[in-house]
C-alpha positions in Angstrom: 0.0 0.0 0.0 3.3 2.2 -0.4 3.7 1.9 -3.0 2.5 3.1 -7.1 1.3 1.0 -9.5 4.4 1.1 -11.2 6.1 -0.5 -8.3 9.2 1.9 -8.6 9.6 3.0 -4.8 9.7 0.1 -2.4 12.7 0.8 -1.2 12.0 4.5 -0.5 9.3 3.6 1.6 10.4 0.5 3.2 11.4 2.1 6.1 8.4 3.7 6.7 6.1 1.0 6.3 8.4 -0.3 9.7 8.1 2.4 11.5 4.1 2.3 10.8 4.2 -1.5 11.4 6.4 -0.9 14.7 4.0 1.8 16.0 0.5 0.5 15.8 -1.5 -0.7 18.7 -2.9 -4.1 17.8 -6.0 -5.3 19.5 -4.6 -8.6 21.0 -1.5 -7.6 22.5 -2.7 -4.2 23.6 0.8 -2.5 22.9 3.1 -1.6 20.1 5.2 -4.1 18.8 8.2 -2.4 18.7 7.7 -1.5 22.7 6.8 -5.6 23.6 10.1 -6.2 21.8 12.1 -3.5 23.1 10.5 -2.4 26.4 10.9 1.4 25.3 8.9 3.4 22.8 10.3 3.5 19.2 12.0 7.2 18.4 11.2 9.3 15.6 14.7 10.4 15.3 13.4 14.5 15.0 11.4 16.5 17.2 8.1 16.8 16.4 7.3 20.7 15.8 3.6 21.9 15.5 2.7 25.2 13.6 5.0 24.9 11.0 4.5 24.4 7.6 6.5 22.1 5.9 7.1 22.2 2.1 8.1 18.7 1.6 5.1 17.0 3.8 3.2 19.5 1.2 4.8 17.9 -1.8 4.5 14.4 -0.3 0.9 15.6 0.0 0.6 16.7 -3.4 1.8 13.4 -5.0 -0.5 11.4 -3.0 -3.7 13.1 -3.8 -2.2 12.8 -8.2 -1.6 8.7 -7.7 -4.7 8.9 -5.9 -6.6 11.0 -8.5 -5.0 8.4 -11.2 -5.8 5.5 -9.5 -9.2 7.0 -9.4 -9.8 7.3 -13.3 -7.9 4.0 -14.4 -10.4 1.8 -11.4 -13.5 4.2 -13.3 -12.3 3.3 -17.0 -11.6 -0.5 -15.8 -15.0 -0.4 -14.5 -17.0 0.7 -17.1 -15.1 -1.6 -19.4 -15.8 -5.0 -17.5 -19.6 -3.9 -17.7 -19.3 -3.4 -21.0 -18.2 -6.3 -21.7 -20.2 -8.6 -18.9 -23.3 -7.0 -20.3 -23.0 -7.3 -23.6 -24.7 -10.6 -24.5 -27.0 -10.0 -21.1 -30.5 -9.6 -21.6 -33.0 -8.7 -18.8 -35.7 -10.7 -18.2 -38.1 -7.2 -17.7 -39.0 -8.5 -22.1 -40.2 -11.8 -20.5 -43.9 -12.4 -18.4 -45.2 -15.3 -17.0 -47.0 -17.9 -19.9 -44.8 -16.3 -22.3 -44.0 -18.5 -25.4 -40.3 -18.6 -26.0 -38.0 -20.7 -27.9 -34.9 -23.0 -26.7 -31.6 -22.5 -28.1 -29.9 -25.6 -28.9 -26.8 -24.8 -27.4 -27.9 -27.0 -25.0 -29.5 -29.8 -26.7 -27.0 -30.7 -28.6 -26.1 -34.3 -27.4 -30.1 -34.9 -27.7 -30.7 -33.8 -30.8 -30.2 -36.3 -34.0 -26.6 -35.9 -35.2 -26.1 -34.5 -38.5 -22.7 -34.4 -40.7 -23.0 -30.8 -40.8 -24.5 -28.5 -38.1 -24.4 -25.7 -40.2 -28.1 -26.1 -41.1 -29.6 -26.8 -37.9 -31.6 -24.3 -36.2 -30.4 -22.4 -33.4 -33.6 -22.4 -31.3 -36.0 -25.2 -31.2 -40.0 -25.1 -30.4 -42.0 -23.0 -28.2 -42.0 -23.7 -23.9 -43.8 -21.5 -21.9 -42.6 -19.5 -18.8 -43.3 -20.7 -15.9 -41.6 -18.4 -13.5 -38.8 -15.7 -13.9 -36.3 -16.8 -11.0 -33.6 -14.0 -10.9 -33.5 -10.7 -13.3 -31.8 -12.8 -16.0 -33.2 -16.3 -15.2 -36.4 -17.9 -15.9 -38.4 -21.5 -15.4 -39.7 -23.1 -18.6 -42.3 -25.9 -18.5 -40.0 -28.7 -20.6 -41.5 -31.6 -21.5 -40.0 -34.9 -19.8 -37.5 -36.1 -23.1 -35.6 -33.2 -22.8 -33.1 -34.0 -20.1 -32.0 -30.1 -18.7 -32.5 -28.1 -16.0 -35.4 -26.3 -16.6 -33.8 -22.7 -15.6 -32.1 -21.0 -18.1 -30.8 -17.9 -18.6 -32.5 -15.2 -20.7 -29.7 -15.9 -23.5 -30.8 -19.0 -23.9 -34.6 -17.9 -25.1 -36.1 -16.2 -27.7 -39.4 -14.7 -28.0 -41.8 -17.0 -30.0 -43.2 -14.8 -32.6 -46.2 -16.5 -34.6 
């Protein structure tokens, strides 16, 4: 966590990430670490002097808040782009109602289905089912008949509106 995404400064801020370490209470022991080992209270090495302003704390400041702001719009882009691509095939179930008329894809059915020397004429949906419940906002329930051997909830990419 001391580190930028380029992993460039470990070693700047190795020390620090001891000291930090070194100087936290943890529940369980109810001490700092560096005083169970040591019996004393770690040193910062500098007085500590209040009022002042201090241009490279300022800088170090500055820099944070840019990685930060960075970090910021690279998660945002990532974001939108794993949504764009998790939803692009998704369909919502909001098109589908109860008794609805919908087709299979054979996706599938395949091993059920007659085999052919060529698939490349076979239909990609098969018959009409009805709904018999939408489960989930991208799941519903269809009312198979018994020969056809699969679960009978199916994701909304699996149906297709039955158009007569």
């Amino acid at each position: 966590m001391f580190i930028d995404h380029r992993q460039e400064q470990w070693p700047d801020w190795l020390e620090m990430a001891k000291f930090v370490y070194n100087n936290k209470v943890y529940l369980n022991m109810k001490t700092l670490p560096f005083k169970a080992n040591y019996r004393q209270n770690s040193r910062l090495g500098f007085e500590i002097r209040k009022k002042r302003r201090y241009k490279e704390a300022e800088k170090f400041i500055t820099k944070i808040r840019e990685i930060q702001e960075k970090a910021k719009v690279v998660l945002e882009k990532t974001q939108k782009e794993i949504k764009k691509y998790t939803n692009r095939k998704r369909a919502e179930v909001n098109e589908y109602k109860v008794e609805d008329l919908v087709m299979l894809s054979i996706k599938n059915l395949k091993y059920q289905m007659i085999r052919r020397k060529t698939n490349k004429l076979t239909e990609k949906f098969v018959d009409s089912y009805k709904i018999k419940k939408i489960i989930l906002t991208n799941a519903v329930e269809l009312k198979l008949p018994s020969m056809i051997k699969i679960h009978p909830v199916v994701n909304v990419s699996r149906i297709h509106k039955y158009i007569r």
